[in-house]
C-alpha positions as CSV (number, residue, x, y, z in Angstrom):
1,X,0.0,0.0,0.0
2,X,1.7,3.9,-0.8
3,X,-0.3,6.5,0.8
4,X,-2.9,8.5,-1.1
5,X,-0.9,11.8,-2.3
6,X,-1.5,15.5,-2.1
7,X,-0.8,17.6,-4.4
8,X,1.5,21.0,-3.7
9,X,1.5,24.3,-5.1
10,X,1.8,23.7,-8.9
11,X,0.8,19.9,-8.7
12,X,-2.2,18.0,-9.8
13,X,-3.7,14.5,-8.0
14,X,-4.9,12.1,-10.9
15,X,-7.2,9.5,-9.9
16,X,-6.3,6.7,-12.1
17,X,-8.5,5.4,-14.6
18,X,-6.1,3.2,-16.8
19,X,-2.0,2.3,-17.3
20,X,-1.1,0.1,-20.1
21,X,1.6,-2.1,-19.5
22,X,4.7,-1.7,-21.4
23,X,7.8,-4.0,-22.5
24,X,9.7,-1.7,-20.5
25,X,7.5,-2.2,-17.1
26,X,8.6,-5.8,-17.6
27,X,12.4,-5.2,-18.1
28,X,12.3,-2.6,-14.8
29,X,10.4,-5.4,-12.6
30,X,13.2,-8.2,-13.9
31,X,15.8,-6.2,-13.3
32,X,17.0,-5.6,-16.6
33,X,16.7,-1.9,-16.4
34,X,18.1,-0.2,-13.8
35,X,19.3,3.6,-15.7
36,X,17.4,6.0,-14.1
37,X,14.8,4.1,-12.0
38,X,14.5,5.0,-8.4
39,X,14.0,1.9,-6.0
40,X,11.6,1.4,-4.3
41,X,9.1,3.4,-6.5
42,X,5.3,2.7,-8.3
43,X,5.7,1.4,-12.0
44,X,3.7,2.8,-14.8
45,X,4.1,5.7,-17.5
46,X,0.8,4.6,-19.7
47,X,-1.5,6.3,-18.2
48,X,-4.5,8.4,-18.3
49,X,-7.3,8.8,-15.4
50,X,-10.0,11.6,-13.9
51,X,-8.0,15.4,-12.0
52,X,-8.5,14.2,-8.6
53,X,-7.5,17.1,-6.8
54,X,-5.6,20.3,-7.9
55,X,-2.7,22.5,-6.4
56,X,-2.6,25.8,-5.5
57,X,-1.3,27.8,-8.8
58,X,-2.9,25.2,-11.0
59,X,-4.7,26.8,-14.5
60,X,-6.5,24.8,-17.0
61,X,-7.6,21.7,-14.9
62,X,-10.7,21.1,-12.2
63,X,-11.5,18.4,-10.2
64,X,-13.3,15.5,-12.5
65,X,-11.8,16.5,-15.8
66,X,-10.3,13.6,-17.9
67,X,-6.5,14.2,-18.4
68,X,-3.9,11.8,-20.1
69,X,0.3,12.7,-19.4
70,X,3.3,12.7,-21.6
71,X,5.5,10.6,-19.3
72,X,8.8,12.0,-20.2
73,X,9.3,15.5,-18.4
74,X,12.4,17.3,-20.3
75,X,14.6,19.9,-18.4
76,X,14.2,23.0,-21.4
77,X,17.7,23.9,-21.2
78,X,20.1,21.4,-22.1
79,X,21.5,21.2,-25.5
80,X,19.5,18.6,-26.8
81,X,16.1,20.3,-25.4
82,X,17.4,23.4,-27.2
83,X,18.1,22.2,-30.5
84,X,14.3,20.1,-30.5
85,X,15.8,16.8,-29.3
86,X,13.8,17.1,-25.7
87,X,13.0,13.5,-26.6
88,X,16.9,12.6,-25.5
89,X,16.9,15.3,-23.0
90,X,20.1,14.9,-21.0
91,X,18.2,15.4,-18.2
92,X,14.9,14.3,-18.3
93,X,13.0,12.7,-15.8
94,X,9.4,10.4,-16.1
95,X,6.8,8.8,-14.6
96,X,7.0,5.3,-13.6
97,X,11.4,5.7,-13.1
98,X,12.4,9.0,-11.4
99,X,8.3,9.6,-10.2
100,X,5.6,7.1,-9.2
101,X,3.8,6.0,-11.9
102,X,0.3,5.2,-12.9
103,X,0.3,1.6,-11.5
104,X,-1.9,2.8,-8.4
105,X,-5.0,4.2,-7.3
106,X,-3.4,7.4,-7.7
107,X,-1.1,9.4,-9.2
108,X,0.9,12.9,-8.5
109,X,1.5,14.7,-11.6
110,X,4.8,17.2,-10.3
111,X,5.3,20.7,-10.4
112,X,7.7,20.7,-13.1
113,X,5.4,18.1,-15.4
114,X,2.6,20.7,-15.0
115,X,5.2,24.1,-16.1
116,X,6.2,21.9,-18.9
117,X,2.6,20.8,-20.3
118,X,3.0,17.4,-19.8
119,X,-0.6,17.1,-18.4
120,X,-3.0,17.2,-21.1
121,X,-6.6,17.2,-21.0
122,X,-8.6,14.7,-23.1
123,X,-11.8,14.3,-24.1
124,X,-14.6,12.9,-21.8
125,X,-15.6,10.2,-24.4
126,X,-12.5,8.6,-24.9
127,X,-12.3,5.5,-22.8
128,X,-9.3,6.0,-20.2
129,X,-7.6,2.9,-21.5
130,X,-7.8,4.3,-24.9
131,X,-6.3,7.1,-23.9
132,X,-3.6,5.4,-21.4
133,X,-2.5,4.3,-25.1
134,X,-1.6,8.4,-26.4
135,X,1.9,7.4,-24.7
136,X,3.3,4.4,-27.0
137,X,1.3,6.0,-30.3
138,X,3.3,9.2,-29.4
139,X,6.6,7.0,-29.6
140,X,5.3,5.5,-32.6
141,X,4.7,9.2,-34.4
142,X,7.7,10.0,-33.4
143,X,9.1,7.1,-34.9
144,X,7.3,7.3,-38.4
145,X,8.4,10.9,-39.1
146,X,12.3,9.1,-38.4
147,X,10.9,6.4,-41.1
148,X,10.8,8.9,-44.0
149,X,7.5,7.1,-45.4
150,X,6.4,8.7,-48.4
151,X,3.1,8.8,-50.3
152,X,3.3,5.3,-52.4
153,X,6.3,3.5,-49.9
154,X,6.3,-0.4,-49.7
155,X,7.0,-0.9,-46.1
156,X,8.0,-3.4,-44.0
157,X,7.4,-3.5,-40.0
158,X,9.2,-6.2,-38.2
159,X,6.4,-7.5,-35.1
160,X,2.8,-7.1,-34.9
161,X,3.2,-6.3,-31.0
162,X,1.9,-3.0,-29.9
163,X,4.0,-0.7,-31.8
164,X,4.4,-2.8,-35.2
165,X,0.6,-2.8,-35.0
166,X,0.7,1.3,-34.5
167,X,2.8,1.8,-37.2
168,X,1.3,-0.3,-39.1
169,X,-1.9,2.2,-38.9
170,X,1.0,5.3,-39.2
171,X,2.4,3.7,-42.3
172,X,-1.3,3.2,-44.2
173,X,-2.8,6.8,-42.8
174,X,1.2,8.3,-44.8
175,X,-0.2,6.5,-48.1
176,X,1.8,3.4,-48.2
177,X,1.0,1.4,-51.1
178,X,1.5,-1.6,-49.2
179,X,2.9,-2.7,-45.6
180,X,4.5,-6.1,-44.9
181,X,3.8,-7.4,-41.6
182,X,6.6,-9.8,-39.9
183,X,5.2,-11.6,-37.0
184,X,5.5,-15.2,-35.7
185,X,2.3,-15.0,-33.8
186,X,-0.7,-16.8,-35.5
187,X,-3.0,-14.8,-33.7
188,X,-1.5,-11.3,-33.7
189,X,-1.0,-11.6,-37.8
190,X,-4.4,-12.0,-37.7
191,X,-5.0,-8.5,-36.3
192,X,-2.6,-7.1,-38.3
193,X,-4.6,-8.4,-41.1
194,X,-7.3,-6.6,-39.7
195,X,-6.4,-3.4,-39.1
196,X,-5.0,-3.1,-42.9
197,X,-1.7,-4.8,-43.7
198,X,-1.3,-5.6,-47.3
199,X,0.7,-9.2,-46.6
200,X,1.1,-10.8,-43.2
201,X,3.8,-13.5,-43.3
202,X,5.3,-15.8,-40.9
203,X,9.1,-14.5,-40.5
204,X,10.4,-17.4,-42.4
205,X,8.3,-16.7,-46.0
206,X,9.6,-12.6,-45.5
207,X,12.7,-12.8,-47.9
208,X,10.4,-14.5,-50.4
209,X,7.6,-12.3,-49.7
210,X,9.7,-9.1,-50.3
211,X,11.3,-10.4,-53.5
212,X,7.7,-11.4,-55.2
213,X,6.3,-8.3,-54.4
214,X,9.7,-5.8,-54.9
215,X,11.9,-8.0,-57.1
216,X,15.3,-7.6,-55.8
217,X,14.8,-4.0,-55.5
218,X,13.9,-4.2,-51.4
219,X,11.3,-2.0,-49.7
220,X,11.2,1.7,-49.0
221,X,11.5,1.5,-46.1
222,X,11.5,-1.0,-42.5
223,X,10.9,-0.6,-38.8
224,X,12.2,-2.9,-36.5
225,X,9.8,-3.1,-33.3
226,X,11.3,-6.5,-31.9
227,X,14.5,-6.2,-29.9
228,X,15.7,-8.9,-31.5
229,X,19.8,-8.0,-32.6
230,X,19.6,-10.7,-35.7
231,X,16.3,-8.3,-37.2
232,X,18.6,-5.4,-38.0
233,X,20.5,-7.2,-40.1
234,X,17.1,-8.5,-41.9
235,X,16.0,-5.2,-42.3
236,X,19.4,-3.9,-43.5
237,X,19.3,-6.9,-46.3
238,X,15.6,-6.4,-47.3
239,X,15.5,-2.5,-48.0
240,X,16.7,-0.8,-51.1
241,X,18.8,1.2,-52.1
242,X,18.8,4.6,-50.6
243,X,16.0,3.2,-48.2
244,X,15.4,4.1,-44.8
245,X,15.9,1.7,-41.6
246,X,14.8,2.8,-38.4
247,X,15.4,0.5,-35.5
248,X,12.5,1.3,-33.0
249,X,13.0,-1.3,-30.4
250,X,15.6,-1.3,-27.9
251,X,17.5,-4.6,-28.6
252,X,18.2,-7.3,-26.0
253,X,20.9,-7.9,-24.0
254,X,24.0,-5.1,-24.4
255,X,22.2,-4.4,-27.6
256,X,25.3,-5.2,-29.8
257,X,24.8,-6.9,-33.2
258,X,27.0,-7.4,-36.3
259,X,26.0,-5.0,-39.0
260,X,27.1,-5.2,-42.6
261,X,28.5,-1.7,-42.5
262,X,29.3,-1.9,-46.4
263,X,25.8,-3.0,-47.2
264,X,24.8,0.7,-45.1
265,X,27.7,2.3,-47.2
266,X,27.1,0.6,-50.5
267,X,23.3,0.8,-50.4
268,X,23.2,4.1,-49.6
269,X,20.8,3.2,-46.3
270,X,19.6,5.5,-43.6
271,X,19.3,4.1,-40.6
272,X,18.2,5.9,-37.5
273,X,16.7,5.2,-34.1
274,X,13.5,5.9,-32.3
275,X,13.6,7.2,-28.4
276,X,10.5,7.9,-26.8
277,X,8.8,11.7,-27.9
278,X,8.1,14.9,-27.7
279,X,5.2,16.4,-26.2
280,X,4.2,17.6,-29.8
281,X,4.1,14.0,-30.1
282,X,2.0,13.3,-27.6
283,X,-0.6,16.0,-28.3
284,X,-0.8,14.6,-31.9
285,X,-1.6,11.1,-31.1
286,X,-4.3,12.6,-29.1
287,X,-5.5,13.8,-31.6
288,X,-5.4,10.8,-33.8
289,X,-7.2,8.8,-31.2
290,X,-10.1,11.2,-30.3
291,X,-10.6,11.5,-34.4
292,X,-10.6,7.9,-35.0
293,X,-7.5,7.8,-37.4
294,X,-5.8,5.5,-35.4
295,X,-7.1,2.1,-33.9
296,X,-6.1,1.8,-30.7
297,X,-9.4,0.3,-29.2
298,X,-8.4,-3.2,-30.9
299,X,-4.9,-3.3,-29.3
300,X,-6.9,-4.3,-25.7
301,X,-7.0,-7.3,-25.3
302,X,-7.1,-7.4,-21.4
303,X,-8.7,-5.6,-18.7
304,X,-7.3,-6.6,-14.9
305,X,-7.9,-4.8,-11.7
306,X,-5.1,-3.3,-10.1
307,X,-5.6,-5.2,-7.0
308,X,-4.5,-8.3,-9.5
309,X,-2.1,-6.7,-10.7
310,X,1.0,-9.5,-10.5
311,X,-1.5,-11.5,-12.6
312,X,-1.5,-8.5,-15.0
313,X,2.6,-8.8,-15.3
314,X,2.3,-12.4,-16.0
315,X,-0.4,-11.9,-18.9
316,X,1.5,-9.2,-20.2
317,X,5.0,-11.5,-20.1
318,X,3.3,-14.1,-21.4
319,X,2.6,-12.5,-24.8
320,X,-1.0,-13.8,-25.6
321,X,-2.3,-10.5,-25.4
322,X,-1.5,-7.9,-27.3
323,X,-2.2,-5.1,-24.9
324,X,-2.7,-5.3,-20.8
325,X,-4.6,-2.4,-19.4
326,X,-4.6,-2.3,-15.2
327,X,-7.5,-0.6,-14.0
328,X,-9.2,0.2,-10.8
């Protein structure tokens, strides 16, 4: 039990109405990822829930509105904040590492989250697990603009998890004439199928699939969003020439992998990575939920109550979901 919190000059008290459980949650609670956790502290930075109580100084929120938060509070000032990188602020803090986060009954949203806009108020008819999803479609947008998908792209996403389901959406909304979707899982190809990929293959028919739809030319352009090392190198071999290769997911263990640097140089590839967002970001995926342009509702598969919420971990571990939303 953590004791219910109050909220100080500047601060606002959300009363929890839904966090989403993220690969990263699970990596934190094995131990896997330590850099800039605080122990002990409450996990959770998808979240969105009802303004509970507000702090002295407060503007723009009232007890009962629905709010959703952009987890990642930058500092403004360092270098990287300065040149519109606040994304890989040096000294950003979040929700769910430095602060508790959303995984309990409550949550204190800080005085500097609140100076920053990090808070953002959402629309009452949005279902609070919907909108517990703005956080990982923010990384996603963020991620898609670092994809350089253009009007007409064959693209390829690696996974039909969460995110290769979100870009997936991203990629179709840009005007991709078709997206290839990688995923072992019988079951999650089938929602990929649903929510609009063009071909959903098993990894092992993805070479041939490529080549019978691209020649040997390669696609546009590929997202990896399994952090699996071996699937840059896939990537890296199944885009073309002058393609783009954006490595979303944080890869396993020290995250080292062999990389055909003369295929990069000879190819001509771009390949960049994704890190979390802006609050722009945020805002827009929003937007793209409370206007129906991205699907979000179909990526619940599971409702558990916070006071179950080891059994949430495990169902979220296990991978037979898609997503987990904890709830009160």
């Amino acid at each position: 039990m953590v004791p219910t919190p109050e909220p100080g000059q500047g601060e606002v008290v959300l009363h929890v109405g839904a966090n989403t459980l993220c690969g990263t949650d699970l990596r934190i609670l094995r131990g896997e990822k330590t850099r800039g956790v605080r122990f002990p502290s409450v996990l959770g930075h998808e979240f969105a829930g009802t303004v509970a109580a507000v702090g002295a100084d407060v503007q723009g929120f009232a007890e009962g509105d629905k709010a959703a938060m952009c987890p990642v509070i930058p500092c403004r000032r360092c270098v990287h904040c300065l040149h519109d990188r606040e994304n890989v602020c040096a000294n950003r803090r979040a929700m769910g590492y430095e602060y508790d986060g959303g995984l309990a009954e409550y949550v204190r949203i800080p005085a500097e989250a609140m100076s920053a806009g990090n808070l953002f108020p959402a629309d009452a008819d949005i279902p609070l697990e919907q909108l517990a999803l703005a956080e990982p479609l923010a990384c996603t947008v963020n991620g898609h603009r670092r994809s350089g998908i253009r009007l007409g792209d064959v693209v390829l996403v690696i996974g039909a998890g969460p995110i290769g389901l979100l870009h997936l959406q991203l990629a179709r909304r840009a005007g991709a004439s078709a997206v290839i979707v990688s995923e072992p899982s019988p079951s999650r190809r089938a929602v990929a199928a649903e929510l609009g990929a063009s071909h959903v293959v098993a990894p092992t028919e993805l070479a041939d699939t490529v080549e019978a739809l691209t020649g040997r030319t390669g696609v546009d352009a590929s997202i990896v969003c399994i952090g699996i090392p071996q699937l840059v190198n896939d990537a890296i071999a199944l885009t073309r020439k002058a393609g783009n290769v954006n490595i979303f997911a944080g890869l396993a263990g020290d995250g080292r992998v062999d990389i055909p640097a003369n295929e990069i140089h000879y190819k001509e590839l771009v390949v960049t990575g994704t890190s979390a967002m802006h609050r722009r970001d945020y805002e827009q995926a929003l937007r793209l939920i409370g206007n129906g342009d991205v699907d979000v509702a179909s990526l619940v598969t599971d409702k558990i109550p916070l006071a179950s919420v080891v059994e949430a971990f495990d169902l979220a571990q296990s991978g037979t979901g898609i997503k987990v939303a904890v709830v009160p």
